[in-house]
C-alpha angles and dihedrals in degrees: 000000000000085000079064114128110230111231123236104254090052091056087057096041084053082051099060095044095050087047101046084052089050094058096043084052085053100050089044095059086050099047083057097054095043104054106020105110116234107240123212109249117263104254118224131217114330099004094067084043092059100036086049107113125206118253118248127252113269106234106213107240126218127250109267115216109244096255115141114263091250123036126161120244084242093060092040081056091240113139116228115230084246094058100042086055094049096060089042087056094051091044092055097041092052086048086059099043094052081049092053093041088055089059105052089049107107124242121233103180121106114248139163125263084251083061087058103042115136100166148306126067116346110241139228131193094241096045101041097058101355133241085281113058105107084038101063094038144239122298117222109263113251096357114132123220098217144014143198094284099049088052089059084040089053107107094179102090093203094047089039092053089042086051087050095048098048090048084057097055115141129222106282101208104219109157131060105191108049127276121240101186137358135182141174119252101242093234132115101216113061117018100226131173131206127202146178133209134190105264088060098269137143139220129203121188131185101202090187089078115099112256108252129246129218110237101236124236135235094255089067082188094077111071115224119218122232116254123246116274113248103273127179113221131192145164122226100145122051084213142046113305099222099177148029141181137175118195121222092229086055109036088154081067131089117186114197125184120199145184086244074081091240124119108211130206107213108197091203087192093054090040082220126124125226127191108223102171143031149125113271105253120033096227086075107095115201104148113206119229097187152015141206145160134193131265093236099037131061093176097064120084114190114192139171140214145228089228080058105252136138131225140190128189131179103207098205082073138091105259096227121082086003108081119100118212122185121186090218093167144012088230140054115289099215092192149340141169148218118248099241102227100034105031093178078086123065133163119230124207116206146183081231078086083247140128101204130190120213135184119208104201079063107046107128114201089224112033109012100194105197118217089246137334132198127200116225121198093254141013121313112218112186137009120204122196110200120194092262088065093254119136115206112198134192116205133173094252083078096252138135109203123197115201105186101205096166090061083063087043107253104184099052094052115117129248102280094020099153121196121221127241080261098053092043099063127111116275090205137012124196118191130214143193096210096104091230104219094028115039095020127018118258112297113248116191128202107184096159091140126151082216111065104229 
């Protein structure tokens, strides 16, 4: 057996073995060198003796407390700066928003107009209207005195050339933070303006002033600006005042409604400051978006909300049991009116895109049904009434709409007359390029003239 000759592919088969334990051998012999530590030489005798070194001195060591090698600063109770800042932050930051909470609440008490002085000049019932303002009468609101063709018709040349230049007055910026409302004071004697912005202030012009002139320096190159003209403020809201309205039998008398969800009565004879309307208790918030009173009766405040509600208060009567609310819309009604001369009817604006006509003698608590309604492509913002029964409307499609209700007679219609789609459209429409809500805030008109124009 041993005389065998071994075939080919078993010598090859012995040669790779003996190669492959050559190599581990190999690798074995390298590993070695490489990690086995080199240890120092055992000293004899009196070498060991000299290299030996002394021990060093145990220290004793103080008791450590149990705690665990590695704590937070959370768990060992100790309060990171970030943390502590942080508190301090919030702190800070719920300390100004109480702050800021205690302003916007409403107040309800009565004060006089001195309470309520911002800036400007202090005011004083004689010398704010004069002795003579229920005396002489009341001027029509918005009703102008004279037009371009009494002014050619004008053959006195000084009143002529006073006409003309009255026709040609420029803006008279009066007012920084932006107005919300504004409105005349009806009387003959001193030409005021009221206005209100969006912090709750007041402003109170007296447009009969001369408009002041900048005193112009050396170097003529530099342009002075004029100086502001002299303007009373006060603060009677915390919020914005949205709405105003004088009425013609009170002229004395300034009503402002607010968001801070209060309706004042301002005795401008008396300079004080009286609240008239607001929810019971100041924590409820309904802001109001608009105000209005009728023609024949100076007692009555109609309002509405932002929620889009309207209200209705006599204010002969107790508070209390005699208030009517209507949910008119789901969404805000931004303003509405009262028809002059039959005040049981009265136009709502809402963000609902709607203009919307209501009767009063027909307003139901659960299902108020209006007399029409028609949709417009955007927001409408605000809904006039004049004397004639027309309703003018803005609305942020930058449009002006004009509905003509007394055409369709109006005052003689029925309790629970209702009007079609058709009926309900727009007798005019007059476009603009303003970009109401953007360029120019929302239109408000105010066309309650006597004159249909």
């Amino acid at each position: 057996m041993g005389n065998e000759e071994i075939s080919d592919f078993e010598k090859q088969r012995l040669a790779n073995i003996a190669e492959r334990d050559a190599l581990l051998k190999q690798l074995s012999l390298n590993a070695q060198s490489v990690f086995t530590p080199t240890l120092p030489n055992r000293a004899t005798g009196s070498q060991a003796k000299t290299k030996k070194k002394p021990a060093p001195k145990k220290v004793k060591k103080e008791e450590e407390s149990p705690a665990p090698r590695r704590m937070s600063s959370r768990l060992r109770g100790i309060a990171a700066d970030s943390e502590v800042a942080k508190r301090k932050a919030e702190e800070q930051h719920q300390a100004y928003q109480e702050a800021e909470r205690a302003k916007r609440v409403r107040k309800s008490d009565s004060f006089s107009l001195n309470d309520i002085f911002v800036s400007g000049q202090k005011l004083s019932g004689d010398g704010l209207l004069g002795v003579d303002v229920v005396t002489k009468g009341v001027a029509v609101p918005y009703q102008r005195t004279f037009g371009d063709d009494d002014i050619k018709k004008t053959t006195d040349k000084e009143l002529k050339a006073l006409r003309k230049e009255m026709s040609e007055l420029q803006l008279w910026e009066a007012w920084e933070p932006n107005l919300y409302t504004m409105t005349f004071h009806p009387s003959e004697t001193k030409p005021l303006i009221f206005a209100g912005d969006k912090m709750g202030h007041l402003g109170i012009l007296d447009a009969s002033q001369e408009k002041p002139t900048s005193v112009k320096q050396e170097d003529e190159d530099e342009e002075d600006d004029d100086p502001d003209p002299v303007l009373t403020t006060l603060k009677p809201h915390t919020r914005t005042i949205s709405s105003m309205v004088i009425h013609p039998s009170k002229p004395t008398h300034l009503y402002t409604a607010s968001y801070d969800s209060s309706i004042r009565e301002m005795d401008l004879d008396k300079t004080t400051s009286v609240e008239r309307y607001a929810p019971d208790s100041t924590s409820d918030d309904v802001p109001l978006s608009g105000l209005d009173m009728a023609a024949d009766d100076p007692n009555t405040l109609y309002w509405t909300t932002l929620e889009g509600e309207f209200g209705r208060y006599d204010m002969r009567t107790p508070k209390q049991g005699s208030v009517a609310v209507w949910s008119l819309s789901e969404k805000k009604i931004g303003g509405f009116s009262l028809f002059p001369t039959h005040s049981h009817y009265f136009a709502t604006a809402s963000l609902d895109r709607t203009m919307r006509l209501w009767d009063i003698r027909k307003l139901s608590r659960r299902e108020p049904v209006p007399v029409g309604e028609h949709q417009s492509r955007l927001s409408v913002s605000h809904a006039a009434f004049n004397s004639a029964g027309q309703v003018a409307t803005s609305s942020y499609d930058d449009s002006l709409k004009l509905y003509d209700f007394g055409a369709k007679g109006i005052a003689s219609w029925k309790p629970g007359h209702t009007l079609s789609d058709a009926e309900m459209k727009p007798d005019t429409v007059v476009r603009h390029n303003c970009q109401t809500g953007r360029w120019v805030t929302m239109y408000d008109p105010y066309p309650k003239v006597t004159i249909i124009r």
